[in-house]
N, C-alpha and C positions, 0 to 999 in steps of 0.2 A: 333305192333312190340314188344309190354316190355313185352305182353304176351305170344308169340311166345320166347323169347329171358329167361323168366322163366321157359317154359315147356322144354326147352332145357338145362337148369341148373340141374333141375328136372334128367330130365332123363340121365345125365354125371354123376350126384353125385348116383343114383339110380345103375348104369352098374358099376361104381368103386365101389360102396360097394358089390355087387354080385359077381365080378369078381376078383378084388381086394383086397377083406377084407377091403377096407377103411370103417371106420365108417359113417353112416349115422347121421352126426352130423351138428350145424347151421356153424362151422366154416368151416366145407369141402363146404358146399353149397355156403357159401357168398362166398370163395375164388373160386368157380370156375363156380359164377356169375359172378365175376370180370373180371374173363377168356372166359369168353362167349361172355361180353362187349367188352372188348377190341380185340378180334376175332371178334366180330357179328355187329362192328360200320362202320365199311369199306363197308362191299358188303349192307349193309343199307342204310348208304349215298348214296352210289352209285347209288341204286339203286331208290332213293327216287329224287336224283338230277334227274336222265336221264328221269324220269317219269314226274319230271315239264318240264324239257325243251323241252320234246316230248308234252305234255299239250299246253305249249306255242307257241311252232312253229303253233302248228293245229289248236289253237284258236285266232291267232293273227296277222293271216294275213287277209287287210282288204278288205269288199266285197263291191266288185263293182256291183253297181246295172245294169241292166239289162232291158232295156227297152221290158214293158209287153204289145204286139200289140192282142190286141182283139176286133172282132166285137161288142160287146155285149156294146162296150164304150157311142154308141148314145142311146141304147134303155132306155126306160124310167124306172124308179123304183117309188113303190108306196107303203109307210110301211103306216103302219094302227094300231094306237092304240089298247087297247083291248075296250074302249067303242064302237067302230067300228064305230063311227062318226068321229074324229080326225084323221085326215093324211097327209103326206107330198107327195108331186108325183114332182120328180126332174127325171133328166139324171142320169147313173150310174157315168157316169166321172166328175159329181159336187159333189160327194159325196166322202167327205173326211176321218170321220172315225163316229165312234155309243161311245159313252160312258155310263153307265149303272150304277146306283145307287137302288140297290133294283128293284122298280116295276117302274122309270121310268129313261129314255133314254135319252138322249141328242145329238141331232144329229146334226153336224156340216157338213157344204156345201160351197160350191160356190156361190156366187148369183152376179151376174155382176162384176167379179173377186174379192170379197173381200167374206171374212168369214161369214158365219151367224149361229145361232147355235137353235134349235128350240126342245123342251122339251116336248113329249109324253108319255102319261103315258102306257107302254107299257113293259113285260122283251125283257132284249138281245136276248134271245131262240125267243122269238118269232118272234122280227125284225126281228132276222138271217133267219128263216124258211119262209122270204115272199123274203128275196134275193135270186135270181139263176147269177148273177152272179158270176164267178169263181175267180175274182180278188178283189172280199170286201170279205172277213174271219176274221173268227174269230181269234185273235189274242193272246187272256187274257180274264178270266171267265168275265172281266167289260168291252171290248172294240174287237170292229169289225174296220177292217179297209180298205182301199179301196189301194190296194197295187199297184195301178195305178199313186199314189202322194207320193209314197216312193223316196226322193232321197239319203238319206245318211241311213246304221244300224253301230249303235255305242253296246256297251258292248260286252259280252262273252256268251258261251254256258250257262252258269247261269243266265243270264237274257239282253236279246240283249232291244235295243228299236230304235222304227222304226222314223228318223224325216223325215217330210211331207213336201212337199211344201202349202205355205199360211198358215200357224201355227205354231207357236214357240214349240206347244206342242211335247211332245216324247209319243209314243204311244207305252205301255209295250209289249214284245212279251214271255209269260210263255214257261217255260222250254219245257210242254208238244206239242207246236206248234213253234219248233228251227225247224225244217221242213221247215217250209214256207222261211226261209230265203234262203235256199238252193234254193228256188224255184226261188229266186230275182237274183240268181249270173247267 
């Protein structure tokens, strides 16, 4: 805006010396900076207010989840480290979300309703590529989630995060996948 609000000083003291014979001098310029300012502070505010409150309405009403009915909840999933001995083979609907540290995964579940969390050395990319379920995605370059145990998204278009049931954890959801939340409403 201060750059917009000088090139329009610029060019008022530039037309008044062409046209006007005023001097192209610092004190015509700063005076009718002043004149810019005190003209060009209104439709700025203005226009900067209506754009947060238009921002705020859109971003801040909250979403109610959606209950996500898919067959695919009984079939079994079976991730496979990369040593290709090491693996986990659960139900998709136990599977709560993946978290990803470098080259090994942390995968948290259900196991006779309480949490359990089991450590393969394996990346994210690769667990993702052994899931065909449509309801665990990826969420964040470090976390896969299973959008079946979403009950509450808290934050904003800048960084929402998804809490689960059976976990205190929030599970990030990156700007680049604000999609999926659309998917939950």
């Amino acid at each position: 805006m201060l750059f917009l609000l000088l090139i329009i000083t610029t060019g008022n003291v530039a037309y008044g010396s062409a046209i006007f014979k005023w001097g192209f001098t610092l004190s015509n310029w700063l005076t009718f900076f002043s004149w810019v300012v005190g003209i060009g502070i209104f439709p700025t505010v203005f226009w900067v207010l209506s754009d947060y409150i238009y921002q705020l309405k859109k971003y801040s009403q909250p979403i109610v989840i959606q209950e996500i009915k898919d067959n695919q909840a009984d079939e079994k999933l079976k991730l496979i480290a990369e040593n290709e001995k090491d693996y986990i083979e659960l139900k998709n609907k136990d599977l709560l979300y993946i978290e990803s540290a470098d080259n090994y995964s942390t995968i948290y579940f259900l196991k006779a309703e309480k949490t359990e969390k089991l450590l393969l050395r394996s990346s994210l990319t690769r667990l993702e590529s052994q899931i065909e379920d449509k309801n665990i995605v990826r969420t964040h370059r470090s976390f896969i989630a299973n959008l079946d145990h979403v009950i509450k998204v808290s934050g904003n278009a800048q960084g929402y995060k998804l809490h689960l049931n059976h976990t205190d954890m929030l599970v990030p959801v990156a700007r680049k996948f604000s999609f999926l939340i659309e998917k939950l409403r």
